[in-house]
Every structure is written in structure tokens, then in C-alpha cells.
C-alpha positions as CSV (number, residue, x, y, z in Angstrom):
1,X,-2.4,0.7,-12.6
2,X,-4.5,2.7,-10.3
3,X,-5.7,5.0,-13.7
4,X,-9.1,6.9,-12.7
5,X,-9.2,6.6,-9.2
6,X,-8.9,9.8,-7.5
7,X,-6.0,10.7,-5.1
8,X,-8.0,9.8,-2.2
9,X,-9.2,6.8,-3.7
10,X,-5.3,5.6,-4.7
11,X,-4.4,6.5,-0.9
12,X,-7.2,4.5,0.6
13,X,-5.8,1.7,-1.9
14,X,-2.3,2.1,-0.9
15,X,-3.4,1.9,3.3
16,X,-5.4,-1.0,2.7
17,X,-2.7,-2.6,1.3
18,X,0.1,-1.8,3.9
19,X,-2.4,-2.4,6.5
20,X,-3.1,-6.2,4.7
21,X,0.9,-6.9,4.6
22,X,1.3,-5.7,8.3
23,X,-1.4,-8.3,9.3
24,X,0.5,-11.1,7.0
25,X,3.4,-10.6,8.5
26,X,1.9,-10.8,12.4
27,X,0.2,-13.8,11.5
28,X,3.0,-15.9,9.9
29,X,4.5,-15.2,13.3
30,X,1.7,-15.7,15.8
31,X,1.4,-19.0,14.0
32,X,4.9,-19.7,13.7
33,X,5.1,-18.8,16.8
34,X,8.3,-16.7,15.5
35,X,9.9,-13.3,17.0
36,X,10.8,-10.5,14.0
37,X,14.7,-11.3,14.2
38,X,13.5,-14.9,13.6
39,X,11.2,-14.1,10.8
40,X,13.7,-11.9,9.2
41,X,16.9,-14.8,9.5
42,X,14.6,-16.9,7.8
43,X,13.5,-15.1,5.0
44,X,17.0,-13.1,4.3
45,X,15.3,-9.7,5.4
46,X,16.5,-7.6,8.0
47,X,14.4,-7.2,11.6
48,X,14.1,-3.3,10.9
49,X,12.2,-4.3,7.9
50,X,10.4,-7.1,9.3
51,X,9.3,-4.0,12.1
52,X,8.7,-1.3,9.5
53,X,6.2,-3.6,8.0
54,X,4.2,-4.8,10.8
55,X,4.1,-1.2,11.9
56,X,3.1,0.5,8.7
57,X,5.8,2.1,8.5
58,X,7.5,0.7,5.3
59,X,5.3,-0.4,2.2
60,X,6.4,-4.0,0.5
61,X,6.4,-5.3,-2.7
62,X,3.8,-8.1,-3.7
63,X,7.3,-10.4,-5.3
64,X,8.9,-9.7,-1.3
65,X,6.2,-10.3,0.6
66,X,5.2,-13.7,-1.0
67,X,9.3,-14.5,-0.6
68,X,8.6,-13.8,3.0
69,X,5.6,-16.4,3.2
70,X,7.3,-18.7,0.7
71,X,10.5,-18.9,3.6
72,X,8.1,-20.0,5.9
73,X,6.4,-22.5,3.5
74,X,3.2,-20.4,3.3
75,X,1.4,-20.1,-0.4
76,X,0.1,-16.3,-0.5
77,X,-3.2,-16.4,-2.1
78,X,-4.9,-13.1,-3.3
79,X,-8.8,-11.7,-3.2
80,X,-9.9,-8.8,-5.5
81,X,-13.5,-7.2,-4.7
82,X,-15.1,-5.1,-7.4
């Protein structure tokens, strides 16, 4: 998937990404005006997770995050730049 980019590239990549899902996450609350226990009852997740997220700490899959914003009856829509 990430075939010819260098290591540093496929890092950057990878932050970008988790960094992307953290702010999903904090803006499906801020709008729902939801706390991360509430978020995570919702969607069937766990509030560590829901925190591990939002703090970087934990990467998530495209199919889980778009659960997550599906539970809240959000439509994930996705940008590429080349």
C-alpha cells in the first residue's frame, strides 16, 4: 500500500493519519456535545479506546472509525491529495 515511499515518508503518512482520526473523534463530540464514556456507549467501543485515539495514542482502522461516526449518524467522507 505505501510501496515506494521511504520510511520517513510512510511515518509521516501514518501521523497524519492518527492525527486526522484524533481530530474526528473530538469533533463528533464537541458537536455532539458528548463526553468519551458517552461516545464509546454509543458506538460499542470502550472509553480507553475512545481516549487512546483522541490522544494519539492508539491507531484505528478506517472500517472502526467510520462505525464510530456511523453510531452517531455521521457519513465519513475521505480527501486524497497527490
Amino acid at each position: 500500500m505505501m510501496e515506494g515511499l521511504s520510511s520517513s515518508q510512510r511515518e509521516m503518512a501514518r501521523q497524519q493519519a492518527t492525527e486526522k482520526a484524533s481530530a474526528i473523534l473530538l469533533k463528533i463530540r464537541q458537536e455532539k456535545n458528548l463526553s468519551q464514556a458517552q461516545l464509546a456507549e454509543i458506538s460499542g467501543r470502550k472509553q480507553s479506546y475512545i481516549s487512546r485515539v483522541e490522544s494519539k495514542q492508539q491507531n484505528i482502522s478506517l472500517g472502526t472509525l467510520e462505525e464510530i461516526v456511523a453510531s452517531v449518524d455521521g457519513t465519513l467522507h475521505m480527501e486524497i491529495e497527490l
